[in-house]
C-alpha positions in Angstrom: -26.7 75.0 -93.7 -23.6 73.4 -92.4 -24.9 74.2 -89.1 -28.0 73.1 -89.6 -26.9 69.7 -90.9 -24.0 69.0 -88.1 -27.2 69.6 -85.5 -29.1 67.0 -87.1 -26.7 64.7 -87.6 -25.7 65.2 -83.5 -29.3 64.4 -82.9 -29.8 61.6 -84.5 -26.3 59.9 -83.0 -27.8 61.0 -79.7 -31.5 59.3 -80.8 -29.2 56.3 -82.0 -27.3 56.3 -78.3 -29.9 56.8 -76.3 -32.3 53.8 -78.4 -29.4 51.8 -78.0 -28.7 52.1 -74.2 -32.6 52.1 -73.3 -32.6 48.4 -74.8 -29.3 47.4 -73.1 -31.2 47.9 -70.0 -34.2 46.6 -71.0 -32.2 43.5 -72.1 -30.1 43.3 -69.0 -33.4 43.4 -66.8 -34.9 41.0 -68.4 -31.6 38.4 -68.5 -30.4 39.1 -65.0 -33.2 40.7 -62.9 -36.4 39.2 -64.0 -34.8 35.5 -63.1 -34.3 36.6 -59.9 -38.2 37.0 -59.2 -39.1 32.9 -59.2 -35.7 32.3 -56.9 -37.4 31.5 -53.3 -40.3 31.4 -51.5 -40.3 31.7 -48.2 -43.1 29.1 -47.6 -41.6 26.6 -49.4 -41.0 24.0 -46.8 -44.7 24.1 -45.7 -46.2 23.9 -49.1 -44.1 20.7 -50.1 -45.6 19.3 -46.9 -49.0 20.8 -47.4 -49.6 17.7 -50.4 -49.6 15.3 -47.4 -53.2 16.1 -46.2 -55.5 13.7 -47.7 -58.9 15.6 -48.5 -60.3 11.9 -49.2 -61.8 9.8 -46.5 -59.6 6.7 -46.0 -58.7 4.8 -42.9 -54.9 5.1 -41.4 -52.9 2.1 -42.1 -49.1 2.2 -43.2 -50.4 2.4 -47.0 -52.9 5.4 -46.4 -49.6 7.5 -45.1 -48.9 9.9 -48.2 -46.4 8.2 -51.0 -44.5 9.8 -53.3 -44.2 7.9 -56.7 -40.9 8.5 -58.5 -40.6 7.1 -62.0 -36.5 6.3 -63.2 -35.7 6.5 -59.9 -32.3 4.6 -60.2 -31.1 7.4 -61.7 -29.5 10.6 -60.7 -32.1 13.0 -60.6 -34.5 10.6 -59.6 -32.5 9.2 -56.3 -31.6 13.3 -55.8 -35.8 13.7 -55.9 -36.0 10.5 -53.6 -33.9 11.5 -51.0 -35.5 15.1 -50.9 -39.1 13.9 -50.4 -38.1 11.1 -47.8 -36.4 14.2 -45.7 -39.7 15.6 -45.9 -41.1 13.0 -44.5 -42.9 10.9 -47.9 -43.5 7.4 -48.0 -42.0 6.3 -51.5 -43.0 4.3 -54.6 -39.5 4.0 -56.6 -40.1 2.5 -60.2 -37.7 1.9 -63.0 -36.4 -0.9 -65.3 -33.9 -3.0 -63.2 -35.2 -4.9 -60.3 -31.4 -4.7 -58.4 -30.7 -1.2 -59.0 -34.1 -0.7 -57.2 -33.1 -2.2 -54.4 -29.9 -0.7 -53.8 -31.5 2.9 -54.4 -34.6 1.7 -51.7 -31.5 0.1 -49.0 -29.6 4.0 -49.9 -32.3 5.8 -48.6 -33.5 3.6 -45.9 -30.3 3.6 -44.0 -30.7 7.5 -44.4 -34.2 7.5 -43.4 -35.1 4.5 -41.3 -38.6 5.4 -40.3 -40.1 6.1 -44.1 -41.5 3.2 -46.1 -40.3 2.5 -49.1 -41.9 0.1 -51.9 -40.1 -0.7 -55.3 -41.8 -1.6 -58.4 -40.2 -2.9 -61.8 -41.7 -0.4 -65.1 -40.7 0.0 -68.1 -41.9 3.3 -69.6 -41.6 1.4 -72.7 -44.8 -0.8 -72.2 -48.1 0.1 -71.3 -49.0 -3.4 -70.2 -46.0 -2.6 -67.4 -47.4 0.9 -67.1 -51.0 -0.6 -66.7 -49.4 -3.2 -63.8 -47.7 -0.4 -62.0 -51.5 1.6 -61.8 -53.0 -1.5 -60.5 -50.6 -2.4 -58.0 -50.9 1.3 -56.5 -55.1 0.8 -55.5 -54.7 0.9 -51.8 -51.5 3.5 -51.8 -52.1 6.8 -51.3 -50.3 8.9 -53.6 -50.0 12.2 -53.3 -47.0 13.3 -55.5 -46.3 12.0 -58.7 -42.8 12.8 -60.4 -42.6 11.9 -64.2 -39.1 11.8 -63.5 -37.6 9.1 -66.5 -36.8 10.1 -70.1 -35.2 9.6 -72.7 -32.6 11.0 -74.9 -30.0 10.7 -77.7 -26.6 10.6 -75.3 -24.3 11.5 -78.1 -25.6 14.6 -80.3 -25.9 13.9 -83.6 -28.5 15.5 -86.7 -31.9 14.1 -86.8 -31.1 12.0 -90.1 -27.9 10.0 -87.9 -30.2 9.0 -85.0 -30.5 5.4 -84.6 -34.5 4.5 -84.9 -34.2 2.3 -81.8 -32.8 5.6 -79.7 -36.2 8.0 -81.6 -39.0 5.2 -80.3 -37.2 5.1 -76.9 -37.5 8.8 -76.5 -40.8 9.0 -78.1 -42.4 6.1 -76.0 -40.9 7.0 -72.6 -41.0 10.7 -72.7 -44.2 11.3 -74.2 -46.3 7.6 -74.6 -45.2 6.2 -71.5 -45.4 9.6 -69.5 -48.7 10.3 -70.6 -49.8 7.3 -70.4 -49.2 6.8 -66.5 -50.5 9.9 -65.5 -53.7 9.4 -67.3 -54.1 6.4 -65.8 -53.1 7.9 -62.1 -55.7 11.2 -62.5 -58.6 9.2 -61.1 -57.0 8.4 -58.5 -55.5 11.6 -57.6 -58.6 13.7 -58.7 -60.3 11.5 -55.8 -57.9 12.0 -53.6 -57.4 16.1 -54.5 -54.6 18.5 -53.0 -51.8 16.6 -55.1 -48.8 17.2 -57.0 -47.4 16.3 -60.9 -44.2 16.8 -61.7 -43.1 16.6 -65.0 -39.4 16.7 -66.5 -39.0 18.9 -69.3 -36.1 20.8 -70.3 -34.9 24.2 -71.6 -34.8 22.6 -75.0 -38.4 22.3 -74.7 -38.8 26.1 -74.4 -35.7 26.9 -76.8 -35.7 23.9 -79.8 -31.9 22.9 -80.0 -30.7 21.0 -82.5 -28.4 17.6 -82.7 -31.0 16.7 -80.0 -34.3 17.3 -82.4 -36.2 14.6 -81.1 -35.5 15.0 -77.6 -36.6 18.9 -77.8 -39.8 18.0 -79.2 -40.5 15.4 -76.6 -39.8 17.9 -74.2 -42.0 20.3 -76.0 -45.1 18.2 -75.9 -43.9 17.5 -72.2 -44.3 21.5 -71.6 -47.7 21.8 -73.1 -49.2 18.8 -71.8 -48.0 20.7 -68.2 -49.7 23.5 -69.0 -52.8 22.5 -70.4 -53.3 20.0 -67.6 -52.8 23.2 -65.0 -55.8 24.7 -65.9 -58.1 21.2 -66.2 -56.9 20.4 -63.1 -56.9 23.5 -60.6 -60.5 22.7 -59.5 -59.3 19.9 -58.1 -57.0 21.1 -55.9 -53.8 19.2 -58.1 -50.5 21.2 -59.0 -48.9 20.8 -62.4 -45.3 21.7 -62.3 -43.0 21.5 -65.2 -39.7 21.4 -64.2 -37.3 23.1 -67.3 -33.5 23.4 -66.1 -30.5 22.9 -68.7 -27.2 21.4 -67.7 -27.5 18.7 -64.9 -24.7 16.6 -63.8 -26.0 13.3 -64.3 -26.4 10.2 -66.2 -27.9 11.7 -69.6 -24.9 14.2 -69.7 -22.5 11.6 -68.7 -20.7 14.1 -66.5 -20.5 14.4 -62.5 -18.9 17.7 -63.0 -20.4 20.6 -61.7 -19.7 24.4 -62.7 -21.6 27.8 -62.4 -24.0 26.3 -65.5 -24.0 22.6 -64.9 -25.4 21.7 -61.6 -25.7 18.6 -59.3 -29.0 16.9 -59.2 -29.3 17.2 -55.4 -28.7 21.2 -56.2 -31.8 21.3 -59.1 -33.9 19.2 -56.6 -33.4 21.7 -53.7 -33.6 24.9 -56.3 -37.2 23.3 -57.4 -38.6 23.1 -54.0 -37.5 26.0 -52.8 -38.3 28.4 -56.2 -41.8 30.3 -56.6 -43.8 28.0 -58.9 -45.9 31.4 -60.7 -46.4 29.6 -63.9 -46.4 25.7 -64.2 -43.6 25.4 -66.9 -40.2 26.3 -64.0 -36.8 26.7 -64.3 -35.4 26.7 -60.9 -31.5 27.7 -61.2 -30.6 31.6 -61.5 -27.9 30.8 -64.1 -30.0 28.6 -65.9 -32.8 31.4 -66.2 -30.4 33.9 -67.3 -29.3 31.8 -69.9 -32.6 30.8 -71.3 -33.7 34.7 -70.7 -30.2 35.9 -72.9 -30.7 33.2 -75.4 -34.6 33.8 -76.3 -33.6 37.7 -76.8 -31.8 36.2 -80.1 -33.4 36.1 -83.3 -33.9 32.2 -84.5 -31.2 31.7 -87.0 -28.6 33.1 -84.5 -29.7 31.3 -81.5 -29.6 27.7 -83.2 -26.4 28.3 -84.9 -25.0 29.0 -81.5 -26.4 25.9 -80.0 -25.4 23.5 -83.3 -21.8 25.0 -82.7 -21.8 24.1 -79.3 -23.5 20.4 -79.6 -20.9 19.7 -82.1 -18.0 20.0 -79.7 -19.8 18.8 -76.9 -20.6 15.9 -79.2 -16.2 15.5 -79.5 -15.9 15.7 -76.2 -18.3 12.7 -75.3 -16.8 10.5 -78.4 -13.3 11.1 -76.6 -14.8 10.4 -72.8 -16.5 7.2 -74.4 -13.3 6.1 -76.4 -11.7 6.9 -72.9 -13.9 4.4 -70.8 -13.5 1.9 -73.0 
């Protein structure tokens, strides 16, 4: 009998071992190899430039050359998308709330890139009769790319119940009114046009809701599935849908120009998105950034928040001393 039991007992250790190591693997694959899939494409280049074929009849005149219409494109990310698209050889429509920061972002890019056209226009995501404006004064541009590029967001983390009301309407009526609001009123106009692209910011907190920035994840959220559904009303008209979803950029929401292996420069997650294979509309460009989105939906719920309150509360410490810093 005692045999008997010691043999069972060694197979159930080696069941138990060999369970165990089968989903280490399994879980390594998916956090490290799997992310690696959606890394390049070869044909990136040429498909960025593919958008500028108009499939409309229109005459040529300096407005019919193909624009690219950037919204908060003062800021970080959306000068790092500006310069990008002018390289490629866009015309560009840079919009965002202050009339001089416009015009030093359109002299930035112009000295770079002397021969593209560049117009400004003042809009404030915030209201639709702006949002309306901006539509109208667009009629006789073509625009082929559209880049939902400004948002919102509580700077310093804090719980739900601590965020000022004026900082929830801001993120709700620029991330998902304002947002949606503009590109409903520019699908006309690219649906007549077809062979365009939408770009829309998200975030891994729209894929992985993270708390001490609970409104900000949900916008994101909404941004994600408005992305998505849009896809698949949209493919017969020859329009792309693509959700950009990284985590850590170095810019002006994370009030750091630091970059590290996780936290990336804007220029960086602009090249990464052009360059990565867009096989589903919701994308999150970086290699690290995958992994750690890959690693952290692996974890059950309550472990996975707890980690990310943990590490909002400290990063929330770390702003208060920066801002008492600056001051």
């Amino acid at each position: 009998m005692t045999t008997v039991d010691e043999s069972l007992k060694m197979s159930a250790l080696c069941w138990l071992a060999s369970t165990l190591i089968v989903w280490l693997c399994l879980w390594l694959f998916r956090v490290f190899v799997i992310p690696m899939f959606t890394l390049s494409d070869r044909g990136a280049s040429k498909r960025i430039r593919s958008y500028m074929h108009d499939s409309s009849e229109s005459t040529s005149t300096e407005l019919s050359s193909p624009f690219a219409l950037i919204t908060g494109a003062t800021g970080s990310i959306g000068s790092a998308f500006a310069e990008y698209l002018a390289r490629e050889g866009y015309s560009l429509i840079l919009t965002g709330r202050s009339e001089s920061a416009l015009e030093v972002a359109a002299k930035t890019i112009s000295t770079k890139h002397p021969s593209v056209t560049i117009l400004t226009r003042v809009c404030d995501l915030n209201s639709h009769v702006s949002i309306r404006n901006l539509v109208e004064s667009l009629s006789e541009i073509n625009v082929a790319v559209l880049v939902n590029n400004a948002g919102a967001v509580n700077v310093l983390p804090d719980d739900a119940l601590d965020i000022p009301p004026e900082v929830l309407e801001d993120i709700l009526a620029v991330n998902v009114q304002g947002t949606t609001l503009l590109t409903r009123l520019m699908l006309p106009k690219l649906k007549a046009r077809k062979n365009c692209l939408i770009i829309f910011m998200g975030s891994i907190t729209g894929s992985l809701p993270c708390p001490m920035v609970s409104y900000y994840s949900a916008s994101k959220a909404y941004t994600h599935a408005l992305g998505i559904a849009l896809q698949e009303e949209l493919r017969p008209s020859a329009i792309t849908v693509l959700v950009a979803a990284p985590a850590w950029i170095a810019s002006n929401m994370t009030l750091t120009k630091r970059t590290s292996l996780l936290i990336i420069s804007p220029d960086h997650f602009v090249r990464c998105l052009f360059k990565a294979r867009w096989t589903s509309t919701v994308v999150n460009p970086y290699y690290w950034h995958r992994v750690v989105e890959s690693a952290l939906g692996m974890l059950p719920e309550m472990i996975r928040t707890r980690m990310q309150y943990s590490q909002l509360i400290n990063a929330r410490s770390k702003i208060q001393r920066k801002l008492k810093k600056d001051k």
